[in-house]
C-alpha positions in Angstrom: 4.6 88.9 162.9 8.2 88.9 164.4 8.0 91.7 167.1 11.2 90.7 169.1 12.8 93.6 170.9 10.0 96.4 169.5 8.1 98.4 172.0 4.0 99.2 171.1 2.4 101.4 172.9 -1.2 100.8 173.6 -4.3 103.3 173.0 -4.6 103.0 177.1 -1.6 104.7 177.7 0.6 101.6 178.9 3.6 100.4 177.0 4.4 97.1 176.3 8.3 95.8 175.0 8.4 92.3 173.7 11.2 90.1 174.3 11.5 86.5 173.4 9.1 84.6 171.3 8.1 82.1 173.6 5.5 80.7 171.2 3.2 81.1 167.9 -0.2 79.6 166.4 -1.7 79.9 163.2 -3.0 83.9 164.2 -1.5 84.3 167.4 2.0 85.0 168.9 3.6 85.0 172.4 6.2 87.1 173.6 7.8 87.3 177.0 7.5 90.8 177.7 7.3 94.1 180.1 4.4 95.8 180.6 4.3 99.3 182.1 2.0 102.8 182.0 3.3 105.5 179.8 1.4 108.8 179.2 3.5 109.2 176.1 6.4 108.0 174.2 8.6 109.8 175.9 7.4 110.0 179.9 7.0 106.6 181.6 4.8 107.1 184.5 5.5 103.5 185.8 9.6 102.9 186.7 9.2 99.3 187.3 7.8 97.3 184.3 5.9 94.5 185.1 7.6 91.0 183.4 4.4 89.4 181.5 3.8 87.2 178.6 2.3 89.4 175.6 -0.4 87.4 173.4 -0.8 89.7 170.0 -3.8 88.0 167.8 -4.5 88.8 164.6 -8.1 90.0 164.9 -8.6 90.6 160.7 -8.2 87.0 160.0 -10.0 85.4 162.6 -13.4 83.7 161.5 -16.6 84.4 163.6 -16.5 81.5 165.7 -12.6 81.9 166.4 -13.4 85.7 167.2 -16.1 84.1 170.4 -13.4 82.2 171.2 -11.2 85.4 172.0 -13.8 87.1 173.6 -14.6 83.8 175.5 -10.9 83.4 176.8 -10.7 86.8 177.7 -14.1 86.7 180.2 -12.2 83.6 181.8 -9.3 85.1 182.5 -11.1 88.3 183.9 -12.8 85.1 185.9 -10.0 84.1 187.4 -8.5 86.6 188.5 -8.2 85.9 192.1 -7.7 82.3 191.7 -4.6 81.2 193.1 -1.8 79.5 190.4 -2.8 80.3 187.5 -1.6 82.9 184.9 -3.8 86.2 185.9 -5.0 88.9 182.9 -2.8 92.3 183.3 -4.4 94.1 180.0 -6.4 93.3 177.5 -6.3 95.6 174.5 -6.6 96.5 170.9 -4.3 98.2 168.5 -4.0 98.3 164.8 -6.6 95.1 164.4 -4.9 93.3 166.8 -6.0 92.1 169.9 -3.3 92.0 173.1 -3.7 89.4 176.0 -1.4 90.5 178.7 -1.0 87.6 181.3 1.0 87.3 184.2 4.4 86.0 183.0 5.2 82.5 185.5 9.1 81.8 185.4 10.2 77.9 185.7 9.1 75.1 182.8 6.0 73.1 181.2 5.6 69.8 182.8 6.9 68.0 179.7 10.3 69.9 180.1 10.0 69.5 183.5 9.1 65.6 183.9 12.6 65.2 181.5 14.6 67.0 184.4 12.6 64.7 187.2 14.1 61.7 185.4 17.3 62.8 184.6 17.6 63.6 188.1 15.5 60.8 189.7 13.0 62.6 191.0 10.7 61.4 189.2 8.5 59.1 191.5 5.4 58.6 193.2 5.7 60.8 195.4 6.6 63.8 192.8 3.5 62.8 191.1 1.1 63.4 193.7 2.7 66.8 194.6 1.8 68.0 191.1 -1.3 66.3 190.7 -2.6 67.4 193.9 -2.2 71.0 193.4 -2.9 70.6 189.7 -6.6 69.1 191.0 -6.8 72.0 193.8 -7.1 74.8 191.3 -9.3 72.6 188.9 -11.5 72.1 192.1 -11.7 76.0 191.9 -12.4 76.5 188.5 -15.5 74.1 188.4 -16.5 75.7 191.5 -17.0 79.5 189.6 -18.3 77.3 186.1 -15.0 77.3 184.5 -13.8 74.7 182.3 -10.2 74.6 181.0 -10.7 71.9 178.3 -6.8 71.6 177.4 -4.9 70.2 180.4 -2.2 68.9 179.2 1.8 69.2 180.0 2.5 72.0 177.8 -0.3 73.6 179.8 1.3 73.3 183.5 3.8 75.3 184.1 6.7 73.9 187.1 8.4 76.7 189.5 11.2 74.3 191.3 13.1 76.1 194.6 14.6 74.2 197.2 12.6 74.3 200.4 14.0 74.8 203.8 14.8 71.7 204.5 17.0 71.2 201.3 14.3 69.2 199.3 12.9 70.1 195.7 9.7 72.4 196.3 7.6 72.8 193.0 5.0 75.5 192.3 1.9 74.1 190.1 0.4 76.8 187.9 -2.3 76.6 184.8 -2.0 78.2 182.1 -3.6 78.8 178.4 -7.2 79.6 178.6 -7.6 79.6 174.8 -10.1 76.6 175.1 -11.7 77.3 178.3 -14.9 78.1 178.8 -18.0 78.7 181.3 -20.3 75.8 181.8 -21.6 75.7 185.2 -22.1 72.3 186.5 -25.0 70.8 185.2 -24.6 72.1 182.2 -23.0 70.6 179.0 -21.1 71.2 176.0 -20.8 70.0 172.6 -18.0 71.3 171.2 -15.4 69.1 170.4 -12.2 70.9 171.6 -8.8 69.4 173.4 -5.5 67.7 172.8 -6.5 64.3 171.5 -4.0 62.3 173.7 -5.6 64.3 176.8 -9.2 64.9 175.9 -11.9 62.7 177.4 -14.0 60.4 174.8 -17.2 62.0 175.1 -15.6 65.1 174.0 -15.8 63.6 170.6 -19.2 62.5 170.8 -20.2 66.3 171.5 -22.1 66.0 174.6 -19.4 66.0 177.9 -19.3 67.8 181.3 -16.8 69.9 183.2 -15.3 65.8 184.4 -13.4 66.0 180.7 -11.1 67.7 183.2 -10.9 65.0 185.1 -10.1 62.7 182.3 -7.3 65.0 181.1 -5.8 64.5 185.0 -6.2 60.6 184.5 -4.2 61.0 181.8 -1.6 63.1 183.4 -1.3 60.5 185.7 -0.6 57.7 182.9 2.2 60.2 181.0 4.0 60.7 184.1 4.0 57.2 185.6 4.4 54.7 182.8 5.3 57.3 179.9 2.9 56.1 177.5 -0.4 58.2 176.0 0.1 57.5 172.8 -2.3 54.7 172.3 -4.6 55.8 175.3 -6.3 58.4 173.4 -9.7 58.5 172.2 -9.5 58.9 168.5 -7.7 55.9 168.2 -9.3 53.5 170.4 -12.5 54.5 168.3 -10.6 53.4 165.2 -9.4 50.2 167.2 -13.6 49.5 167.9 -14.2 49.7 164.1 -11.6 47.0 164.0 -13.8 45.1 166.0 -11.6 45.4 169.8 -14.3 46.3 172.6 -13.5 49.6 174.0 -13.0 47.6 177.6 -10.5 45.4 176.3 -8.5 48.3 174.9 -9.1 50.1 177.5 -7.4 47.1 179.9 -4.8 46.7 177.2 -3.3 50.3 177.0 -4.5 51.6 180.2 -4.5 49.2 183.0 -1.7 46.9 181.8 0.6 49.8 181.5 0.5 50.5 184.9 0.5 46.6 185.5 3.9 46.2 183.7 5.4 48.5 185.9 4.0 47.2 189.4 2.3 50.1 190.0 0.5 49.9 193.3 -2.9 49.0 193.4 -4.1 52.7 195.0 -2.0 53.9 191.6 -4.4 51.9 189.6 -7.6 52.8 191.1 -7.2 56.3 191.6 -6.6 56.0 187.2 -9.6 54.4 186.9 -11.6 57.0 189.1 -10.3 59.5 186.8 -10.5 57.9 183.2 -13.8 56.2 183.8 -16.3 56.2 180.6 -19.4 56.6 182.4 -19.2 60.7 183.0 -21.6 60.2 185.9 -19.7 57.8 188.0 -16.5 59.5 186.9 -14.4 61.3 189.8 -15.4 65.2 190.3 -11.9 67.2 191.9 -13.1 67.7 194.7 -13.7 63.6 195.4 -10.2 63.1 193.4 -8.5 65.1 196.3 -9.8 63.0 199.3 -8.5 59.5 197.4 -6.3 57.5 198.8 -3.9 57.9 195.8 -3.0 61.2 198.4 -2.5 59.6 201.8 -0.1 57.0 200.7 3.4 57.2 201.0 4.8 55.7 198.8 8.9 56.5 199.8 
């Protein structure tokens, strides 16, 4: 499905020209595009195209479950829609059996691009990390407060807009993006299907009974990537294989969670704040809203 540099017009009268492949899966593709109304092929009512991020889905060869899944992404991002930083729903259409997800198009980097540059440049610190996290946790306090759960927060899914502030120093824009797992689940509620990024999805995930707080988790994670680098063996799947081998799930837990902040002497508030996050017990487990008020925020740490 290469599409670069074609134009489509859709059956609503606005035309879409695709640019760059920014991305594929296994029946979707993303474009960077421009989006604007057309009453024809030849009269463009709108001058100004609007620059967006074109998802084009192969409807025909979903499966019935996949096919919810579209429809389900698509009521979240109509959802969202006035929720501040995060990628807004221009049009949503079909043509030819394929769906079109028209997004907002956000220009900067993911987070794992982004984190590279922080280093490189040495920026990345303490303090850097709480700017990202703290907005990242302000508009997943939002979300849970309308019943939405993103289910895939991970750095491919935060997208970094860097501009230098008034005063000369680095100011980064936070936003969300990919809704493709997210669903409704007001709190109270739960969910039992296992969905996520391994590395950044939340044990009970697995287990197919877990909350809107597998958010959370995914944040505590974040917070682990960014500080000490390492997620590799803090992930769920494997410290399940690690129990069958007989190593408690606290002892592994201690061993790639806590001592990886240990062998850096991260602060204790560092620590804690990582444990309020990735904590087993759902129930006792940070919400966003209690995450915002820790004292992980209030320290400065430079």
């Amino acid at each position: 499905m290469g599409l670069a540099g074609k134009t489509i017009f859709l059956e609503s009268g606005k035309k879409v020209t695709l640019n760059k492949e920014l991305g594929r899966g296994n029946f979707s593709v993303v474009y960077e595009a421009e989006l604007c109304d057309s009453d024809s092929q030849d009269h463009i009512i709108s001058p100004d195209p609007k620059h967006c991020a074109c998802k084009i889905v192969d409807y025909s060869a979903l499966k019935p479950t996949e096919k919810r899944w579209l429809e389900e992404e698509v009521e979240v991002l109509r959802a969202v829609k006035d929720v501040k930083h995060v990628t807004h729903l221009e049009s949503f259409e079909k043509c030819d059996n394929h769906y079109f997800i028209i997004t907002s198009f956000v220009e900067g980097c993911d987070l794992g691009e982004y984190k590279e540059k922080m280093r490189e440049s040495g920026e990345l610190n303490y303090d850097s990390i709480q700017d990202i996290l703290l907005q990242l946790l302000k508009i997943v306090s939002e979300l849970h407060k309308r019943g939405i759960v993103h289910r895939d927060i991970k750095p491919e899914n935060i997208l970094i807009t860097p501009h230098k502030g008034a005063n000369g120093k680095t100011v980064r824009e936070v936003t969300l993006c990919d809704f493709g797992l997210s669903c409704k689940c007001p709190c109270g509620m739960t969910m039992d299907l296992p969905v996520g990024t391994p590395l950044y999805a939340a044990p009970e995930v697995f287990l197919r009974r877990y909350d809107h707080k597998c958010d959370l988790w995914s944040i505590g994670s974040l917070l682990l990537w960014l500080t000490t680098g390492n997620t590799d063996e803090f992930c769920p799947v494997r410290m399940h294989q690690a129990q069958k081998r007989g190593i408690s799930r606290d002892r592994y837990y201690q061993d790639h969670g806590i001592s990886q902040f240990s062998k850096i002497h991260s602060p204790e508030v560092v620590i804690n704040f990582f444990r309020g996050l990735c904590c087993f017990n759902r129930e006792e487990r940070l919400t966003a809203d209690q995450a915002l008020i820790c004292p992980f925020f209030s320290t400065r740490f430079l």
